[in-house]
Phi, psi and omega in degrees: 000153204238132175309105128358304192300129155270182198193094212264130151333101205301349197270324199240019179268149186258165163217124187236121168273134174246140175357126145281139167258147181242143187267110188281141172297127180325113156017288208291309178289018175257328198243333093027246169337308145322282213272342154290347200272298172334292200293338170276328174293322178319310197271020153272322170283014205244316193277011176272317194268326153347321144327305196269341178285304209294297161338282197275017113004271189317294213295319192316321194282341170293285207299356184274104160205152160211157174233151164219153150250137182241139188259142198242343174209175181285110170121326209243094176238147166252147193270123182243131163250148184244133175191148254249339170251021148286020185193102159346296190318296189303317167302346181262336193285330168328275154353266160343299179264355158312313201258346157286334169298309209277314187261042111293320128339294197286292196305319175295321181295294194316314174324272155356302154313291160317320187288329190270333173268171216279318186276352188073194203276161184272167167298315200276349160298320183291330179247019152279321162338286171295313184302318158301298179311337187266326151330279201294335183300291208316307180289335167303303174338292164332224231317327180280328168291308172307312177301316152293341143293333193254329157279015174279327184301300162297002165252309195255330197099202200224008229303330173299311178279009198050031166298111132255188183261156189253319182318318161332302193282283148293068176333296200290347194291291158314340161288304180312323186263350173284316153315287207305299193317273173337324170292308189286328162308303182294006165286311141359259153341300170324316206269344180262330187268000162241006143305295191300337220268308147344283155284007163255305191319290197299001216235304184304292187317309194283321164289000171280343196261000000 
């Protein structure tokens, strides 16, 4: 019987490679991955202006004094100073923003961090986020209200409580701290707008799974 089997020669052998093709990740995760990346930058930029609304909050509301003199008989005058820890309100907005300031800072770095790995922030940063941002909402909200009770008081007065009003006398004083107020509402706000930015990521993750 006669063989078949051939036998090829290491010389004369071809070798042929073929390609590995890498398989690009689907349309839909490229654009995913966009859009979480968008949403981690919004939320660097959202605890920065927080940072920075909070910041100069504080500094406008220390800095708020003013001294008058007021004359009270022919001959006779006394001297008043006005500053923002003659009043509770203020002293809590201080406090309040302070501390909104320091996690704003801490909370942007993390952000921040976050932002440099491929996947972006985790489900489980985002929802330490919300939890936090819905604290700090709360407490900024106070302090922008108490505080805009006791300067509406200082501007308009009280006629029921016999409150008069100061803002007449002490202008520069009442500018300063009407800014202060104003910085803590857009603080606020930041703070509501990275609640919702939270819980729509996190709400995208878990539905991804």
């Amino acid at each position: 019987m006669a063989s078949n089997n051939t036998t090829s020669s290491p010389h004369g052998a071809v070798s042929m490679e073929v390609p590995l093709k890498t398989s690009a990740p689907p349309p839909e995760y490229a654009s995913r991955g966009s859009s979480f990346k968008k949403h981690a930058v919004l939320d660097v930029f959202l605890r920065v202006v927080l940072f920075a609304t909070a910041l100069a909050g504080i500094i406008l509301m220390v800095t708020a004094e003013q001294t008058k003199t007021f004359l009270v008989a022919p001959g006779v005058s006394i001297t008043r100073t006005a500053k923002f820890s003659h009043s509770p309100a203020y002293i809590y907005f201080v406090a309040a923003m302070s501390v909104a300031a320091l996690y704003g800072l801490v909370s942007g770095l993390v952000s921040v961090f976050a932002l440099m790995k491929p996947g972006g922030n985790s489900a489980k940063l985002m929802f330490h986020f919300v939890i936090l941002d819905a604290l700090l909402l709360g407490i900024v909200a106070s302090t922008t209200g108490a505080s805009g009770g006791a300067g509406y008081i200082g501007l308009k007065g009280n006629s029921h409580s016999n409150w008069n009003k100061i803002c007449n006398r002490y202008g520069s004083y009442c500018h300063h701290f009407a800014a202060g107020i104003l910085l803590s509402l857009i603080s606020a706000i930041s703070l509501l707008l990275l609640v919702w930015l939270s819980v729509y990521v996190l709400s995208k993750k878990i539905a991804r799974r």
